[in-house]
DRENTORKOL-3810 file (N, C-alpha, C; in nm, 4 decimals):
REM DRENTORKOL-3810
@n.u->0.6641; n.v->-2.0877; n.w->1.7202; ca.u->0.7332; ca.v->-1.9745; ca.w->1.7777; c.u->0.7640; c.v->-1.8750; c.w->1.6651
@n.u->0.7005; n.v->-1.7399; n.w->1.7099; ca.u->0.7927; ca.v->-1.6751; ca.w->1.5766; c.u->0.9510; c.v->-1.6405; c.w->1.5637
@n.u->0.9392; n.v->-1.6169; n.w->1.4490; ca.u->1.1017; ca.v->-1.5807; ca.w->1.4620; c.u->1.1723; c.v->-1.4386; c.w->1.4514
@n.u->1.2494; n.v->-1.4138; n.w->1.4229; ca.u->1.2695; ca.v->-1.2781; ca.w->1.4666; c.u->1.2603; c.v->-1.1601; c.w->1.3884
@n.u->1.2415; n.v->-1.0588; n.w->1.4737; ca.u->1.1539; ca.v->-0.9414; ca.w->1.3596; c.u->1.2480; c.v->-0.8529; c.w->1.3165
@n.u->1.1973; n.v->-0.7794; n.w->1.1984; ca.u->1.2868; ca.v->-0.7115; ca.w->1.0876; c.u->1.2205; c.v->-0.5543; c.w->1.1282
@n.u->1.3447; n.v->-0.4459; n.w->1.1557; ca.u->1.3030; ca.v->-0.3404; ca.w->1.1628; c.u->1.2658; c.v->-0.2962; c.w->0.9619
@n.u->1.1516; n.v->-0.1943; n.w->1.0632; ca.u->1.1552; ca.v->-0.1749; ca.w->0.8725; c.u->1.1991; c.v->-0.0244; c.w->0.9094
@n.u->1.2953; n.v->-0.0009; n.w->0.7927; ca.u->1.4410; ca.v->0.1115; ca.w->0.7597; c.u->1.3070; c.v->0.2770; c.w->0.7504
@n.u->1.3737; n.v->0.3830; n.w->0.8191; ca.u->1.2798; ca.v->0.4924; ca.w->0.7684; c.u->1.4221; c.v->0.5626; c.w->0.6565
@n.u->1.3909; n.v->0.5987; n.w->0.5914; ca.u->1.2287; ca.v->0.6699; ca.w->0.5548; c.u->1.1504; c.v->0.6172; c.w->0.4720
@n.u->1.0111; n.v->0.5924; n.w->0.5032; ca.u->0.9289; ca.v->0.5228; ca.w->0.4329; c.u->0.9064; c.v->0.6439; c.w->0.3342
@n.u->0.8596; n.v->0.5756; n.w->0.1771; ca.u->0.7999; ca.v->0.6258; ca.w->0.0968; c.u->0.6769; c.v->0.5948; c.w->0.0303
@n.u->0.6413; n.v->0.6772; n.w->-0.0181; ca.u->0.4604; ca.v->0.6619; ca.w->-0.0588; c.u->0.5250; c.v->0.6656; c.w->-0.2590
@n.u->0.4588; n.v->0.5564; n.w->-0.3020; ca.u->0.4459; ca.v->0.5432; ca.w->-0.4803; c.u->0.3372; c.v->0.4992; c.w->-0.5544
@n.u->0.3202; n.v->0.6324; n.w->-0.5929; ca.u->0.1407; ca.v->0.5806; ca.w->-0.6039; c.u->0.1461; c.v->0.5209; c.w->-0.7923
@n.u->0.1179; n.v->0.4574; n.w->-0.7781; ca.u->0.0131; ca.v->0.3738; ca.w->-0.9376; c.u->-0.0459; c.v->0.4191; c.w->-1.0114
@n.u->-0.1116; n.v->0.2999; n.w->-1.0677; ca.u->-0.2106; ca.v->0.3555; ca.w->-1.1494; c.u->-0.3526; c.v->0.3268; c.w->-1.0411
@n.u->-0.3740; n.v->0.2611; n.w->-0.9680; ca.u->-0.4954; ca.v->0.1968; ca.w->-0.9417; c.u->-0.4757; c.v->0.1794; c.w->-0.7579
@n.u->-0.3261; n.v->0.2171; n.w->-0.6981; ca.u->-0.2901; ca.v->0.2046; ca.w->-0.6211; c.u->-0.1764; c.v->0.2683; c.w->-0.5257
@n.u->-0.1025; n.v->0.2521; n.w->-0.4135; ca.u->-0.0557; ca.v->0.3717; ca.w->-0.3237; c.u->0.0355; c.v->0.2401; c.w->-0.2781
@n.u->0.2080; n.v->0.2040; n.w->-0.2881; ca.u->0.2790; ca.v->0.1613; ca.w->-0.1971; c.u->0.3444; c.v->0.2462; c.w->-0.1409
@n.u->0.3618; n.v->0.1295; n.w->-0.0014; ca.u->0.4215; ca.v->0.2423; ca.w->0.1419; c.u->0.6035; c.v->0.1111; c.w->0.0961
@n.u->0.6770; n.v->0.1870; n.w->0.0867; ca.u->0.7738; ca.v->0.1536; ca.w->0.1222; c.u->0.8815; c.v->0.1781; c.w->0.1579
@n.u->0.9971; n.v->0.1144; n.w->0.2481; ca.u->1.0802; ca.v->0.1863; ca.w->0.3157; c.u->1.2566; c.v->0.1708; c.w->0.2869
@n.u->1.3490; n.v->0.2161; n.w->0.3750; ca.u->1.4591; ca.v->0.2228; ca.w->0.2696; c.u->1.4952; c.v->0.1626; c.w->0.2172
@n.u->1.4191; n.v->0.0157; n.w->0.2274; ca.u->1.5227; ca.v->-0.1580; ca.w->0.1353; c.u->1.4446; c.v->-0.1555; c.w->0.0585
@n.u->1.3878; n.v->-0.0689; n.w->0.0410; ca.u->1.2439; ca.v->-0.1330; ca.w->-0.0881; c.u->1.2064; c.v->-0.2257; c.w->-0.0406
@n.u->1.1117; n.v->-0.2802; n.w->0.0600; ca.u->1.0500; ca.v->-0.3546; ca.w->0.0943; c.u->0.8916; c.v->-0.3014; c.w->0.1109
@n.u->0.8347; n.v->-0.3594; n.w->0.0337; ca.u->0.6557; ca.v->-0.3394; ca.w->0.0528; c.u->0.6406; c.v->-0.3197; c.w->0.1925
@n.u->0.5823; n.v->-0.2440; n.w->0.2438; ca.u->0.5074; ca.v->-0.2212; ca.w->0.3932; c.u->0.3885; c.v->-0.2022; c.w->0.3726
@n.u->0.2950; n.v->-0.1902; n.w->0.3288; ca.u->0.1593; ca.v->-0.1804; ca.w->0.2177; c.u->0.1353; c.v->-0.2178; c.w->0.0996
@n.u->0.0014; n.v->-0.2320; n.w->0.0673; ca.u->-0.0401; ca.v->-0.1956; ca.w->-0.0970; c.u->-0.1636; c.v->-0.1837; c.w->-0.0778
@n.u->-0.2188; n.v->-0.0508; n.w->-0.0828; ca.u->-0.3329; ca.v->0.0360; ca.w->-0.0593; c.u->-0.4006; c.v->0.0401; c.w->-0.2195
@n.u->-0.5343; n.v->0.0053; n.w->-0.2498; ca.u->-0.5794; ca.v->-0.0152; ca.w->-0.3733; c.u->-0.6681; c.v->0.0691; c.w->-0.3468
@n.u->-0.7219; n.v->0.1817; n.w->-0.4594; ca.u->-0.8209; ca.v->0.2698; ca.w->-0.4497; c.u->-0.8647; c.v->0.2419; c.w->-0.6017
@n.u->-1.0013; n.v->0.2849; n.w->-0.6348; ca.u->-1.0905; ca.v->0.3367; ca.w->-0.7342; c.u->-1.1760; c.v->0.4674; c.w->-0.7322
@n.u->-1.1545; n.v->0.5222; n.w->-0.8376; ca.u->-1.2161; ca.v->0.6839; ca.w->-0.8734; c.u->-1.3713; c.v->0.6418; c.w->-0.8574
@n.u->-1.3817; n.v->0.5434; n.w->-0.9380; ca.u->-1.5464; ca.v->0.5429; ca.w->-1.0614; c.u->-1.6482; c.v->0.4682; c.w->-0.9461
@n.u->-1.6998; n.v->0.5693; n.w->-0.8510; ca.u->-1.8359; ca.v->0.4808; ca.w->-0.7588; c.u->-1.8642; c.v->0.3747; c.w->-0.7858
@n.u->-1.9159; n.v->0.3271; n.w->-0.9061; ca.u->-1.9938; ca.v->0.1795; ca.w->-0.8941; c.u->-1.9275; c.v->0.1430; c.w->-0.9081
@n.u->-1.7698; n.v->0.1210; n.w->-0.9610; ca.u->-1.6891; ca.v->0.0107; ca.w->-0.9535; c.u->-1.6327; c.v->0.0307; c.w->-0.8134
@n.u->-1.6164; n.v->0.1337; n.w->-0.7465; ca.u->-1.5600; ca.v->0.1444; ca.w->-0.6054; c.u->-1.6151; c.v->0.0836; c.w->-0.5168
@n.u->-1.7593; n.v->0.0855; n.w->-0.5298; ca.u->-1.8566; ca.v->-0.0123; ca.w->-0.4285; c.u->-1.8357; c.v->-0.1590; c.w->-0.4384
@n.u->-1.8751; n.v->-0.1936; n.w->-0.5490; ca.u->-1.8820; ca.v->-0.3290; ca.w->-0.6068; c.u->-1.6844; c.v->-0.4061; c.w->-0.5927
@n.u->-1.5775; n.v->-0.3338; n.w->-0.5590; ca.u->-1.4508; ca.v->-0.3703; ca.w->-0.5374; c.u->-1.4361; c.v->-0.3615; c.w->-0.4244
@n.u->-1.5025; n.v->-0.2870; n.w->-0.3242; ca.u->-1.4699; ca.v->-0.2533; ca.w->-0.1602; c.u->-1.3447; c.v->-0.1494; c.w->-0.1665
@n.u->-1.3199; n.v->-0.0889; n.w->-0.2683; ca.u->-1.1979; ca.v->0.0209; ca.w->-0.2963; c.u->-1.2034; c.v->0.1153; c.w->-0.2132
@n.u->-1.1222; n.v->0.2013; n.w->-0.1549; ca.u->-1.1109; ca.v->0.3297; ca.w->-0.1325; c.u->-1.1172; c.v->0.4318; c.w->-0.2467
@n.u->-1.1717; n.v->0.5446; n.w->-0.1892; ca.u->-1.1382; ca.v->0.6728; ca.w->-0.3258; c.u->-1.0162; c.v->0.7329; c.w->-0.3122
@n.u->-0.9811; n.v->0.7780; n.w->-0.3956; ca.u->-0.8240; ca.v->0.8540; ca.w->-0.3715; c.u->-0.8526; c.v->1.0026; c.w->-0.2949
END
């Protein structure tokens, strides 16, 4: 059974990285972690997004 669910707080915020994009919201709680790469052949070969 699950158990019971956690609103997640707005306002979410976006903090982007070096290599990456978290979504998180007012508790600081991770709601994402979005990983991107610039450099094509490493973007292919990682399954990355581009920024």
């Amino acid at each position: 059974m699950p158990g019971p669910t956690k609103p997640f707080l707005q306002p979410w915020t976006l903090v982007e990285h070096d290599e990456s994009f978290a979504v998180v919201d007012a508790s600081n709680t991770a709601l994402a972690l979005i990983h991107f790469e610039e450099e094509p052949g490493r973007r292919s070969s990682m399954r990355r997004l581009s920024r």
